[in-house]
Structures are given as structure tokens and as C-alpha cells.
C-alpha positions, 0 to 999 in steps of 0.5 A: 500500500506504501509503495502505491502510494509512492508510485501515484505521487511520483506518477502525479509530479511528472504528469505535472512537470509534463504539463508545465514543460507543454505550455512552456513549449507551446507559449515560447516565441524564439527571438528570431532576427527580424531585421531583413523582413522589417526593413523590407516591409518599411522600405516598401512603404517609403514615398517620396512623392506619388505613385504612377501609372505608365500612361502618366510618363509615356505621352506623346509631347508634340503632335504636327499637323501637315498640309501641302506645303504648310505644317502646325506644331503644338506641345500643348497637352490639352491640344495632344491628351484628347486625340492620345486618350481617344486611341487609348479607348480603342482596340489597335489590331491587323499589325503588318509590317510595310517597311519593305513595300514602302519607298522613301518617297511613299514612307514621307507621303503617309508620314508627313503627306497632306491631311497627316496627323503626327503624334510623336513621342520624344524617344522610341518606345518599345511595343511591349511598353506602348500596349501598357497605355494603349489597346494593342493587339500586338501579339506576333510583334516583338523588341519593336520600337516607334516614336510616332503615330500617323493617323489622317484628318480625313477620317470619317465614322466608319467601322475601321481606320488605318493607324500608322507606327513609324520608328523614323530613325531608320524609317520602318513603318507599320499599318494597322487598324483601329475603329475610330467611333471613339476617336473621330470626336478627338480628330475633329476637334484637331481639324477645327483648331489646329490652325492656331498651333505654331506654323513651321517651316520644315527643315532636314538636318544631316541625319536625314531627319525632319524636323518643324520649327516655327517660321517666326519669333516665339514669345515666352515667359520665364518662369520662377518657383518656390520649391520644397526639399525631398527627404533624404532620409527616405530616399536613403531608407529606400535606396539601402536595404539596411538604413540601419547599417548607413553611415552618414558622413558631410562636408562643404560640398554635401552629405554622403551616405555609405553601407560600406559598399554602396554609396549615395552623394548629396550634392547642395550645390547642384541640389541632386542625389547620385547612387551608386551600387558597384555590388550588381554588374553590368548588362548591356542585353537587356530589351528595351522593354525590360529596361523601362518596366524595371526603372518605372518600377524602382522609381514607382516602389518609393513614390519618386514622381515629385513633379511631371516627368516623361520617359524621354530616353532608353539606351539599351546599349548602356541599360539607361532609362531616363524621365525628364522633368515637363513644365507648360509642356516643355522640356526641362534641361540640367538637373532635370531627370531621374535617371537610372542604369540597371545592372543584372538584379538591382539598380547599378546607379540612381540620379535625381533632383532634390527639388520639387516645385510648389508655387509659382511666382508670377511677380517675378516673370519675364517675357522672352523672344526667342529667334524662329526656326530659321534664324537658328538654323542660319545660327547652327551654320554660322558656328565653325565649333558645331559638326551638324552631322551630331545634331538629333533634333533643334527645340525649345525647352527651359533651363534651370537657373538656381538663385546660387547661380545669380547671387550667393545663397549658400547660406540658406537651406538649399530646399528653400530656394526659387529656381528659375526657368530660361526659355531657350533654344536646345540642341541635342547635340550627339549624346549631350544638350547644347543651348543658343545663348541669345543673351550673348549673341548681340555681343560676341556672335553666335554663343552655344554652350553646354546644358548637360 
């Protein structure tokens, strides 16, 4: 009896101990690192500014309308969006490559031909990124570029359209077709104003390439803004993956940020943020397409579209994406893109603007007359230092002028400067933008400097 009553209560301690160690297990939470995890939840949800969709940064800047010997330009958006928004409502099938059918003659007949609309985008786009913002059957269609889209103002209701795709660098040209119910709205309306777009005279630069520019003087104004900072600190929490492990290190020049292997520089000066990440290596076989998907995407994953950028470059060559800044429709030259170089899984380098525009100052602006298409052309000709052969294209665009760049400035914070925007004429001079300084030319002659 003793002995029984022994073995129950060593029976019942174990039962206990047993109970004790099974809420011991089942409560326990191991103290994993959690450090990779919780920083890549917290980067995903850093913004800088907004998040897009590709149809707010791939978009036609200049639509031509020809007549027989007369040719209208605009840049305007609110004259170019209707006419792209209407394609984009329609379905773009029957794809067929005419390049080989088509003479040089008969491809500047249905490009630029009496009654042609031209919407051109400022660099060519792949196929694969154009059926992103447009309803494109494009199915047998691969690695295919156009920077423009032809459609005829002499378009009528009727079930179907033809709708060109030109690519006229190397003058390939595709027909397809698009029912036009929901676009001939659009098509009128450019028919009924494009009258009061800007008269061009058309010249042919070495390349073999047209371009438009306007037969007299063009008046503009120059505008300034106040502008805000963008917050390094989130830029640096997205950029690294481990923000924990950056070390900050500042100088006259700027701040610079490093993990060790990765470096971010902040320059106060030029008020732009450049990265560079050697730990990825370079791929230069990248299609176009797979260049912009993953520069939109890196760009979109922080919310970096602090203003209105365009896709305006894509060197597949140098696996480059660039967006450009656009203000009242034009271009914005230096310090003025986000541009980034993507190596084989991660961002090679990241260049960026550390300004964003908030108001406008209307007090401060001044009108400017800038000289007509041909008047720059006798300009270009004039100038021994210019070889025309690397000329691309002739525009107007706007450069940036900081307040440091006029008067000493330093001792503000570099965010709450204004910036001035200088209408001026820009060539795209091989891989670099060059502007005719007017300012200079009544002095010395002809002036054409560097942009970037």
C-alpha cells in the first residue's frame, strides 16, 4: 500500500512537470532576427512623392499637323491628351509590317503627306511598353520600337481606320487598324483648331531627319518657383536595404551616405542625389522593354514622381532609362531627370533632383523672344565649333537657373530656394544638350554652350 502510494505521487509530479514543460513549449516565441523582413516591409512603404501609372510618363509631347506645303506644331497637352486618350479607348489590331513595300518617297507621303496627323513621342518606345497605355493587339510583334503615330484628318465614322507606327530613325513603318467611333470626336476637334498651333517651316538636318520649327519669333515667359526639399532620409531608407547599417558622413560640398559598399552623394550645390551600387554588374542585353518596366518600377516602389516627368530616353546599349522633368509642356534641361542604369538584379546607379516645385511666382516673370526656326538654323551654320552631322533634333525647352547661380545663397537651406526657368533654344547635340545663348549673341556672335 506504501509503495502505491509512492508510485501515484511520483506518477502525479511528472504528469505535472509534463504539463508545465507543454505550455512552456507551446507559449515560447524564439527571438528570431527580424531585421531583413522589417526593413523590407518599411522600405516598401517609403514615398517620396506619388505613385504612377505608365500612361502618366509615356505621352506623346508634340503632335504636327501637315498640309501641302504648310505644317502646325503644338506641345500643348490639352491640344495632344484628347486625340492620345481617344486611341487609348480603342482596340489597335491587323499589325503588318510595310517597311519593305514602302519607298522613301511613299514612307514621307503617309508620314508627313497632306491631311497627316503626327503624334510623336520624344524617344522610341518599345511595343511591349506602348500596349501598357494603349489597346494593342500586338501579339506576333516583338523588341519593336516607334516614336510616332500617323493617323489622317480625313477620317470619317466608319467601322475601321488605318493607324500608322513609324520608328523614323531608320524609317520602318507599320499599318494597322483601329475603329475610330471613339476617336473621330478627338480628330475633329484637331481639324477645327489646329490652325492656331505654331506654323513651321520644315527643315532636314544631316541625319536625314525632319524636323518643324516655327517660321517666326516665339514669345515666352520665364518662369520662377518656390520649391520644397525631398527627404533624404527616405530616399536613403529606400535606396539601402539596411538604413540601419548607413553611415552618414558631410562636408562643404554635401552629405554622403555609405553601407560600406554602396554609396549615395548629396550634392547642395547642384541640389541632386547620385547612387551608386558597384555590388550588381553590368548588362548591356537587356530589351528595351525590360529596361523601362524595371526603372518605372524602382522609381514607382518609393513614390519618386515629385513633379511631371516623361520617359524621354532608353539606351539599351548602356541599360539607361531616363524621365525628364515637363513644365507648360516643355522640356526641362540640367538637373532635370531621374535617371537610372540597371545592372543584372538591382539598380547599378540612381540620379535625381532634390527639388520639387510648389508655387509659382508670377511677380517675378519675364517675357522672352526667342529667334524662329530659321534664324537658328542660319545660327547652327554660322558656328565653325558645331559638326551638324551630331545634331538629333533643334527645340525649345527651359533651363534651370538656381538663385546660387545669380547671387550667393549658400547660406540658406538649399530646399528653400526659387529656381528659375530660361526659355531657350536646345540642341541635342550627339549624346549631350547644347543651348543658343541669345543673351550673348548681340555681343560676341553666335554663343552655344553646354546644358548637360
Amino acid at each position: 500500500m506504501k509503495s502505491e502510494h509512492i508510485k501515484s505521487i511520483i506518477l502525479s509530479t511528472l504528469v505535472a512537470i509534463s504539463l508545465v514543460l507543454s505550455y512552456s513549449l507551446l507559449s515560447y516565441q524564439p527571438a528570431y532576427d527580424v531585421m531583413q523582413n522589417s526593413n523590407y516591409d518599411y522600405v516598401q512603404n517609403v514615398s517620396i512623392g506619388a505613385k504612377k501609372q505608365y500612361k502618366d510618363v509615356v505621352v506623346p509631347t508634340e503632335l504636327i499637323v501637315h498640309e501641302t506645303n504648310n505644317h502646325y506644331l503644338t506641345t500643348k497637352q490639352n491640344n495632344i491628351l484628347p486625340l492620345y486618350r481617344a486611341l487609348q479607348k480603342t482596340e489597335i489590331s491587323s499589325f503588318s509590317n510595310i517597311t519593305s513595300k514602302t519607298s522613301l518617297e511613299n514612307y514621307q507621303g503617309i508620314t508627313k503627306g497632306k491631311n497627316k496627323v503626327e503624334i510623336i513621342f520624344p524617344t522610341l518606345i518599345p511595343i511591349e511598353t506602348l500596349n501598357k497605355v494603349l489597346n494593342i493587339d500586338s501579339k506576333r510583334l516583338q523588341n519593336v520600337l516607334f516614336d510616332r503615330m500617323i493617323i489622317s484628318l480625313s477620317t470619317k465614322q466608319d467601322d475601321s481606320t488605318k493607324i500608322y507606327f513609324a520608328n523614323e530613325s531608320l524609317n520602318v513603318l507599320y499599318e494597322a487598324i483601329f475603329d475610330n467611333s471613339e476617336v473621330i470626336s478627338a480628330v475633329e476637334k484637331v481639324k477645327n483648331n489646329y490652325d492656331h498651333y505654331i506654323e513651321c517651316s520644315k527643315f532636314v538636318l544631316d541625319s536625314g531627319k525632319f524636323i518643324y520649327l516655327p517660321k517666326k519669333t516665339v514669345k515666352l515667359k520665364t518662369i520662377e518657383y518656390l520649391t520644397s526639399d525631398i527627404a533624404i532620409d527616405k530616399l536613403k531608407d529606400a535606396i539601402f536595404y539596411d538604413p540601419s547599417k548607413v553611415r552618414k558622413e558631410s562636408s562643404s560640398s554635401g552629405d554622403t551616405f555609405t553601407d560600406g559598399t554602396r554609396l549615395m552623394t548629396v550634392s547642395q550645390l547642384n541640389r541632386s542625389l547620385t547612387f551608386v551600387n558597384p555590388t550588381t554588374a553590368e548588362d548591356n542585353s537587356q530589351s528595351s522593354s525590360s529596361l523601362v518596366e524595371r526603372s518605372f518600377g524602382f522609381i514607382n516602389q518609393h513614390g519618386g514622381w515629385t513633379d511631371h516627368y516623361v520617359l524621354t530616353s532608353i539606351e539599351p546599349d548602356k541599360s539607361e532609362v531616363s524621365f525628364r522633368f515637363y513644365v507648360n509642356n516643355l522640356p526641362v534641361y540640367k538637373n532635370a531627370t531621374i535617371s537610372t542604369k540597371l545592372g543584372t538584379d538591382d539598380v547599378q546607379t540612381f540620379k535625381r533632383p532634390l527639388y520639387k516645385f510648389e508655387y509659382r511666382m508670377e511677380k517675378n516673370e519675364s517675357e522672352v523672344e526667342l529667334m524662329s526656326g530659321p534664324q537658328i538654323m542660319e545660327v547652327i551654320k554660322k558656328n565653325k565649333t558645331i559638326n551638324e552631322s551630331l545634331i538629333k533634333d533643334i527645340s525649345i525647352g527651359y533651363e534651370t537657373i538656381f538663385n546660387s547661380e545669380k547671387e550667393t545663397t549658400m547660406s540658406q537651406p538649399y530646399y528653400s530656394r526659387a529656381v528659375e526657368l530660361k526659355p531657350v533654344w536646345i540642341i541635342h547635340y550627339g549624346d549631350t544638350y547644347k543651348k543658343i545663348d541669345q543673351d550673348m549673341l548681340s555681343r560676341i556672335g553666335v554663343n552655344i554652350v553646354g546644358l548637360e
